[in-house]
C-alpha positions as CSV (number, residue, x, y, z in Angstrom):
1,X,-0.8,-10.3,-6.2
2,X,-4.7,-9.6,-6.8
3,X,-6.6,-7.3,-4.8
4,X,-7.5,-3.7,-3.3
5,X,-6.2,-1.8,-0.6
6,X,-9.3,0.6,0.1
7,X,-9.5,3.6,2.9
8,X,-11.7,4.6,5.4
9,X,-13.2,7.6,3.1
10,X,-14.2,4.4,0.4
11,X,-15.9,2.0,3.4
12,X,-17.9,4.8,5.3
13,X,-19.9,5.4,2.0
14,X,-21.4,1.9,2.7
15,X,-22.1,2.9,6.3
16,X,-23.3,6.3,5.8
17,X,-26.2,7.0,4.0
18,X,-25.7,10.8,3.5
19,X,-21.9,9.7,1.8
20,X,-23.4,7.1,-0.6
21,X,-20.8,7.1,-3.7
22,X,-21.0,4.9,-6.7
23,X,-17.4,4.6,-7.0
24,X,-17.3,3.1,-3.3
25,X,-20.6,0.8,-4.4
26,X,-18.4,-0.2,-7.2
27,X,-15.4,-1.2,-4.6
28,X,-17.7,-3.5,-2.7
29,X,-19.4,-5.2,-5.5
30,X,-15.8,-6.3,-6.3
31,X,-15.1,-7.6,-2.7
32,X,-18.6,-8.9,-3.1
33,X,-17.6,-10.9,-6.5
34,X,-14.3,-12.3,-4.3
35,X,-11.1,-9.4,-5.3
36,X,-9.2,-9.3,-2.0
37,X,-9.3,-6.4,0.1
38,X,-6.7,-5.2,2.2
39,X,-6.6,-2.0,4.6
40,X,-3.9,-0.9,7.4
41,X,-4.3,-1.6,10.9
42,X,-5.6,1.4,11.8
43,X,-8.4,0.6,9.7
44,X,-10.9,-0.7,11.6
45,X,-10.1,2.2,14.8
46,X,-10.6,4.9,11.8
47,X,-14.0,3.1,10.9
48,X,-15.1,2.9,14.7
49,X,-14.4,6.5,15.0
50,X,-16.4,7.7,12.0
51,X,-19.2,5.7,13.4
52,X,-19.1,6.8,16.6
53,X,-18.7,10.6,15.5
54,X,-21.7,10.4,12.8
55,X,-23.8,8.9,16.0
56,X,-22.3,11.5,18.1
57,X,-23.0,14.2,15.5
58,X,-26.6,12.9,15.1
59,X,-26.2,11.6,11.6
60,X,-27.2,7.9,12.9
61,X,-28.7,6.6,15.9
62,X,-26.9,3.6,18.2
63,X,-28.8,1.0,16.3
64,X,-27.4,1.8,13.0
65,X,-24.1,2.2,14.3
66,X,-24.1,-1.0,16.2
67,X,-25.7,-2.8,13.2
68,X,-22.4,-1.3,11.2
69,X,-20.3,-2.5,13.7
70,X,-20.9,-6.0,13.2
71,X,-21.2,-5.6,9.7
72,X,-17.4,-4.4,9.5
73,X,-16.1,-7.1,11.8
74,X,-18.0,-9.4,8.9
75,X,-16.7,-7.7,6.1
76,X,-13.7,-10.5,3.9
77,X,-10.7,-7.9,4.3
78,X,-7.6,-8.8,5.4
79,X,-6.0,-6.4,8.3
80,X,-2.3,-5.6,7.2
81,X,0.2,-5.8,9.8
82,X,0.9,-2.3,11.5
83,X,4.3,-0.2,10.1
84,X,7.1,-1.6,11.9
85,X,9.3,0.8,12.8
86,X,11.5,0.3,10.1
87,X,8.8,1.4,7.9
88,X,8.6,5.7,10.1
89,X,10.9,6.4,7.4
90,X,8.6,6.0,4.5
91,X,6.2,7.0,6.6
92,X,7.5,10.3,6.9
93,X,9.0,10.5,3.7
94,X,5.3,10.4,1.7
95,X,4.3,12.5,4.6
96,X,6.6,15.1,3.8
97,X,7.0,14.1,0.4
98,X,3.0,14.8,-0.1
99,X,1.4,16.5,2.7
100,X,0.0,13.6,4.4
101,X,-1.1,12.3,7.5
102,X,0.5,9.7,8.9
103,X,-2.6,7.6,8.3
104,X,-2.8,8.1,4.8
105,X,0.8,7.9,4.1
106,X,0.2,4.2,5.7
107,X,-2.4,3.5,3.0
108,X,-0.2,4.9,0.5
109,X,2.7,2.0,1.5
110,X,0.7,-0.2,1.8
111,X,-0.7,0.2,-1.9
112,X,3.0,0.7,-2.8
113,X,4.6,-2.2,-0.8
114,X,1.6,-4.4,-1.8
115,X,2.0,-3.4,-5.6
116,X,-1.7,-3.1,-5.5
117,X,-4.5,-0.2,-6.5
118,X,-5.8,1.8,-4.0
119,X,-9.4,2.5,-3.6
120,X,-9.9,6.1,-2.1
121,X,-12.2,9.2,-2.4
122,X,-9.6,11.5,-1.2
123,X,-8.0,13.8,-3.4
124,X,-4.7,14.4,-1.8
125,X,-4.0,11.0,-1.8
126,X,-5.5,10.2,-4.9
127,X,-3.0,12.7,-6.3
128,X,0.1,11.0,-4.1
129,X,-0.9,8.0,-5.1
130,X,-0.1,8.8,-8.5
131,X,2.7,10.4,-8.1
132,X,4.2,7.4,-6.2
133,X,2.8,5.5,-9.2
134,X,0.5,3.5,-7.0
135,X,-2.3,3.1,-9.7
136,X,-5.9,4.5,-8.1
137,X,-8.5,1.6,-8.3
């Protein structure tokens, strides 16, 4: 299988001016050039959330984070099915395993499950990713 799965730290560089990163700009331009992108169910909540804090927080203003808003629901990413819950265990294993949150361990087996890089600007799962052998985009 072809494609991405990407976080929540990758995506808000393309809403948030103050996080601009080129590794992020370098995600999109490949969603941009037709790679497939994938991301957890919890995605889009995580996005909404960051948006609403950074408005919150006086980093944007409504407009902007309405304008993102519809630029998300826009973007070509394909929503994963959330874990079943079959899939706590592995869950809680990389959790564990890793010291992860349960969001980011989702990402993680996702990536792994998927077979496919991830595309993250956090660190500790970065560093999980390789140890699970999940190669880093």
């Amino acid at each position: 299988m072809k494609g991405i799965v990407i976080d929540a730290s990758v995506a808000a560089s393309w809403f948030l001016d103050d996080e601009v990163s080129d590794y992020a700009d370098g995600v999109l331009g490949r969603m941009q050039a037709g790679e497939p992108v994938f991301v957890p169910g919890l995605w889009p909540l995580e996005m909404a959330n960051l948006l609403f804090n950074a408005e919150r927080r006086k980093r944007i203003d409504k407009a902007h984070r309405d304008a993102a808003l519809e630029r998300i629901a826009r973007l070509p990413i394909t929503i994963c099915a959330g874990p079943a819950l079959a899939d706590l265990l592995t869950l809680r294993q990389f959790a564990e395993k890793h010291q992860l949150t349960a969001y980011d361990a989702e990402y993680l087996r996702i990536a792994k499950e998927l077979k496919l890089p991830l595309a993250t600007l956090d660190s500790n799962l970065i560093a999980s990713a390789r140890r699970e052998k999940v190669p880093i985009f």
